[in-house]
N, C-alpha and C positions, 0 to 999 in steps of 0.2 A: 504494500500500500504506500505511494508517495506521501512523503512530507506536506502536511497543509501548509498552503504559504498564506501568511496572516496577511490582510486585507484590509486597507483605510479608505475612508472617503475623502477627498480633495477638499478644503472650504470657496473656493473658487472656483472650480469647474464641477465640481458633484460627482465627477469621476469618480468609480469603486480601483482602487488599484493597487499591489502587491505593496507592503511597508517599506521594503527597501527602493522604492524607487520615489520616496517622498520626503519632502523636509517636514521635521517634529520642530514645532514653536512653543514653548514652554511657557505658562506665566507660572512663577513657584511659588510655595508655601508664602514667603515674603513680599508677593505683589511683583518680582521681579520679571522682564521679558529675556528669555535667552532661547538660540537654535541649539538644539537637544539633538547632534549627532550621533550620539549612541542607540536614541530612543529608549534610556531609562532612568533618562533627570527625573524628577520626583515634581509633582507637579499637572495644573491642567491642562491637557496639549491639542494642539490642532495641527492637522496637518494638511503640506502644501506642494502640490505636484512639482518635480525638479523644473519646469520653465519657465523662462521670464514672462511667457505670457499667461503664466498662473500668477504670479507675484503681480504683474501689473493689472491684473483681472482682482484679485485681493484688494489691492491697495482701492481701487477706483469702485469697489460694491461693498468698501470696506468687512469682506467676509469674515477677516483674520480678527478685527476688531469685534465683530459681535461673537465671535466662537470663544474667543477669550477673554472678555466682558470690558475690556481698557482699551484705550489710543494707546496706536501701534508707533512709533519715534521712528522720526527718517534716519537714524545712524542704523536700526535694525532691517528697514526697508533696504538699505542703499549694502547691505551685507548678505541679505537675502538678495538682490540682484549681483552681487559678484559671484555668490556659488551658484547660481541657475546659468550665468557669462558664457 
């Protein structure tokens, strides 16, 4: 029997798509925003398909912000568009 590959939905496109092929956005126990490339920062996460035009579909339907209930800071925007680059 194959390995189940765990399965996320996008906050931006609604895509269902395998966990390693998405960025985890953290807001942590202390209110903090960090990208959670591990996938197991401690924390509420949402996640966000590897391409720019997921991050700029976020940014502009502000998905990221309502999944994790805070305003999202351009220093974390402009960091999530380098790793999508």
């Amino acid at each position: 029997m194959p390995k189940k590959v765990p399965m996320r939905k996008c906050v931006a496109t609604g895509e269902l798509l395998p966990k390693k092929e998405l960025i985890r956005i953290v807001r942590t126990p202390e209110g903090d925003l960090q990208i959670d490339l591990t996938g197991k920062a401690n924390g509420h996460g949402a996640y966000l398909k590897k391409s720019a035009e997921a991050v700029e579909a976020a940014k502009k339907n502000k998905a990221l912000s309502k999944a994790l209930g805070t305003e999202i800071p351009d220093a974390l925007w402009q960091e999530l568009m380098k790793i999508t680059a």
